[in-house]
C-alpha positions as CSV (number, residue, x, y, z in Angstrom):
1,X,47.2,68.7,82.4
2,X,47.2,67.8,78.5
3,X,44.6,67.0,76.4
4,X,45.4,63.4,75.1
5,X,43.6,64.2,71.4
6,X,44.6,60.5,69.9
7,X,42.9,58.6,72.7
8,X,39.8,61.0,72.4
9,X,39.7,60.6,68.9
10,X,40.0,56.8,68.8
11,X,37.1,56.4,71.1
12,X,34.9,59.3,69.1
13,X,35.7,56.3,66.0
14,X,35.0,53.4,67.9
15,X,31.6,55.1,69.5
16,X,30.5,56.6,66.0
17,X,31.3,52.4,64.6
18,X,29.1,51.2,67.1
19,X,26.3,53.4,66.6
20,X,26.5,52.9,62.9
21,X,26.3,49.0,63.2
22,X,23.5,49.4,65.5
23,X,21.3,51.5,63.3
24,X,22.3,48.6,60.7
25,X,21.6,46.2,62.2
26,X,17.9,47.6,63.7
27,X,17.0,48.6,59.9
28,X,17.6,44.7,58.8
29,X,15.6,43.2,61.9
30,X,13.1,46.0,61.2
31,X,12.8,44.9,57.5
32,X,12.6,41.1,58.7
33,X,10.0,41.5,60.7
34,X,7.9,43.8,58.9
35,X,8.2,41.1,56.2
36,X,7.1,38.4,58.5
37,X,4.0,40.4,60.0
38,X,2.8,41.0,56.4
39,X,3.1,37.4,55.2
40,X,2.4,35.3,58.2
41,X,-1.4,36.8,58.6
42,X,-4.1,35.1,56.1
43,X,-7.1,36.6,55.5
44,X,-10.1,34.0,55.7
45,X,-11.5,33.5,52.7
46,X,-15.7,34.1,53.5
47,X,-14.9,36.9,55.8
48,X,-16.9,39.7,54.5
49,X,-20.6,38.9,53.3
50,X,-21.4,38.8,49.8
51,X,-24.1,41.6,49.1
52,X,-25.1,40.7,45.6
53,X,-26.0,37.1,46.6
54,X,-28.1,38.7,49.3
55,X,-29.9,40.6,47.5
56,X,-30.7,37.4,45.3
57,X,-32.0,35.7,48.0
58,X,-34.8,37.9,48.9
């Protein structure tokens, strides 16, 4: 029984295309939401106490 080399190497191509557009495509959504996670959270603006006006106080 022969070894049918074209067919093997057609699917190798179409296997090695498919992992390459995956990785793509997982970097972009990776970037997108690393973008979104960053922006999308707000810090509130009195969240940590002031300690020089404290110390004014007493």
């Amino acid at each position: 029984m022969e070894i049918n080399w074209i067919i093997i190497g057609i699917i190798a191509a179409v296997v090695v295309v498919v992992i390459v557009f995956t990785v793509r495509k997982n970097q972009k959504e990776k970037k997108k939401l690393t973008e979104e996670l960053n922006n999308d959270f707000t810090k509130p603006e009195e969240d940590e106490p002031n300690f020089e006006d404290s110390a004014n106080e007493k």
